[in-house]
C-alpha positions in Angstrom: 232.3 160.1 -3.6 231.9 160.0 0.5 230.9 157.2 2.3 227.2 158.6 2.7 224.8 160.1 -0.4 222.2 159.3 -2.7 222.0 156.2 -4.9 222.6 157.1 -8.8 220.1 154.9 -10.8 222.6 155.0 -13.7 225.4 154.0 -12.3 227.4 151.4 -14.1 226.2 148.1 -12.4 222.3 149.7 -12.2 222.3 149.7 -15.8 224.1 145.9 -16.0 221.0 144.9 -13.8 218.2 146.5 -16.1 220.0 145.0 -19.3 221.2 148.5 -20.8 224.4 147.2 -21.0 226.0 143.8 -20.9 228.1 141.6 -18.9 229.8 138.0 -19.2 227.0 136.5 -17.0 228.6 134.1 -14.7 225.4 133.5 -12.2 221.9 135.0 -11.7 219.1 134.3 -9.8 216.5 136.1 -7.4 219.1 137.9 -5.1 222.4 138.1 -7.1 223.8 138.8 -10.5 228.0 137.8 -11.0 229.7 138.7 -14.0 233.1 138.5 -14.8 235.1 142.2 -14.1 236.2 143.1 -17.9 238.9 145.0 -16.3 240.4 141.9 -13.9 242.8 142.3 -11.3 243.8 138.4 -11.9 243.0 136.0 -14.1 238.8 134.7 -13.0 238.1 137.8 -11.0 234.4 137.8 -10.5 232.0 140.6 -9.3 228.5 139.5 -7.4 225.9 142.1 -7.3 222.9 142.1 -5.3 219.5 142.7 -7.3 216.4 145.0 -6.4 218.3 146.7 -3.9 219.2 150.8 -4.2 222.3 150.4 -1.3 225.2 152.1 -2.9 228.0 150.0 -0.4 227.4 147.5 2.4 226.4 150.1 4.9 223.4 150.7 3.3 222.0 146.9 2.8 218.7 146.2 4.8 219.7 143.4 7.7 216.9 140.9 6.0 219.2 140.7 2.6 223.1 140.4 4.2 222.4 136.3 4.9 221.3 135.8 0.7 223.7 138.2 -0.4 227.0 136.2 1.3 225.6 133.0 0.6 225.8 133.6 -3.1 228.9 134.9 -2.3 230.3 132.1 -1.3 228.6 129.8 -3.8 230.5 131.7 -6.0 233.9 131.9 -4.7 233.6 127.3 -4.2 232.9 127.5 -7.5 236.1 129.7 -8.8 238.4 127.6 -6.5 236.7 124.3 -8.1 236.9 125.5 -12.1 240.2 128.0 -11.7 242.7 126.2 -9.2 243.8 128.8 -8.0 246.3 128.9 -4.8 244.2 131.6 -3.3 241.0 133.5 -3.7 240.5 137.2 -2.2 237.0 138.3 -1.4 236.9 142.1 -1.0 234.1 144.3 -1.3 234.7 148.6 -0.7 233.0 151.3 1.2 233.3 154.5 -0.2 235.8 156.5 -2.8 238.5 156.2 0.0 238.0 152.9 0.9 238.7 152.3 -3.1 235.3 152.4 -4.5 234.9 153.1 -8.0 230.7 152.4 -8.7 228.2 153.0 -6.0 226.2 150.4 -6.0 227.3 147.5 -3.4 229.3 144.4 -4.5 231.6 141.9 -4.0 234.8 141.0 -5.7 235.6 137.2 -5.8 239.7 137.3 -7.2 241.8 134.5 -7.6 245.3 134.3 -6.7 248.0 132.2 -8.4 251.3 131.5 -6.7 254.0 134.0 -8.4 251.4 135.9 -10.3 251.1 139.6 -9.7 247.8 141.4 -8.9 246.9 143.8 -11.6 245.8 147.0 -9.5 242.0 148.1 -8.5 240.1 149.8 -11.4 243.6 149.9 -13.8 242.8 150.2 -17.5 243.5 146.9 -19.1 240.4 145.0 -20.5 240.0 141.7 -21.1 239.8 139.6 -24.1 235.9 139.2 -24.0 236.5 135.7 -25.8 238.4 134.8 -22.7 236.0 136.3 -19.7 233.2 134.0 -22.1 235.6 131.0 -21.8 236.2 131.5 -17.6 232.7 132.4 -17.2 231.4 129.3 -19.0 234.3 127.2 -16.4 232.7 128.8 -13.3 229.2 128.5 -14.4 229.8 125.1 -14.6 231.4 124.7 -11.5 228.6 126.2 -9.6 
């Protein structure tokens, strides 16, 4: 998908935010919902999705929600570092399919990095162990 188009009410994270499918809830309040990625690119990775809003990348986010948006996003990634350890944390977010988009509504990826661990690649095809994303959600929630 380009860069520009029309926002697709059923898109993957659209239907995490009206319930119709589920997550491993991390965090949730007015402006964001996190959720651990069941596909992780490292051991914690975390996705933050902004709520009520029909912007398919960052482009498209109205001015008046950028400042709530990030500040979550940061909550978020303090509280990784503080339950994970980890010796790094990337925060990455994509812009259209050739930017490495894979679902068109905006978010934010919070991984963590571990010294000598490799990074699994973006949207690869190896779930998690639900039990697991449970467990490290459960950590960060906790952290927050």
């Amino acid at each position: 998908m380009s860069l520009h188009g029309a926002y697709d009410d059923d898109n993957l994270f659209a239907k995490i935010l009206r319930g119709d499918i589920p997550c491993v809830r991390v965090f949730e309040d007015e402006a964001v919902l996190s959720f651990m990625d069941i596909f992780p690119q490292s051991r914690g990775h975390t996705l933050v999705v902004p709520k009520n809003v029909r912007a398919r990348n960052f482009l498209e986010l109205p001015a008046d929600r950028i400042a709530p948006l990030m500040e979550r996003v940061q909550r978020l990634a303090i509280a990784v570092e503080r339950a994970l350890k980890p010796d790094g944390v990337v925060i990455t977010q994509f812009n259209g399919a050739p930017a490495g988009q894979t679902i068109f509504h905006l978010h934010f990826h919070i991984i963590p990095r571990y010294e000598g661990a490799g990074l699994a690649g973006h949207g690869h095809g190896a779930k998690a162990d639900m039990a697991e994303l449970q467990q490290i959600a459960a950590q960060i929630s906790q952290a927050i």
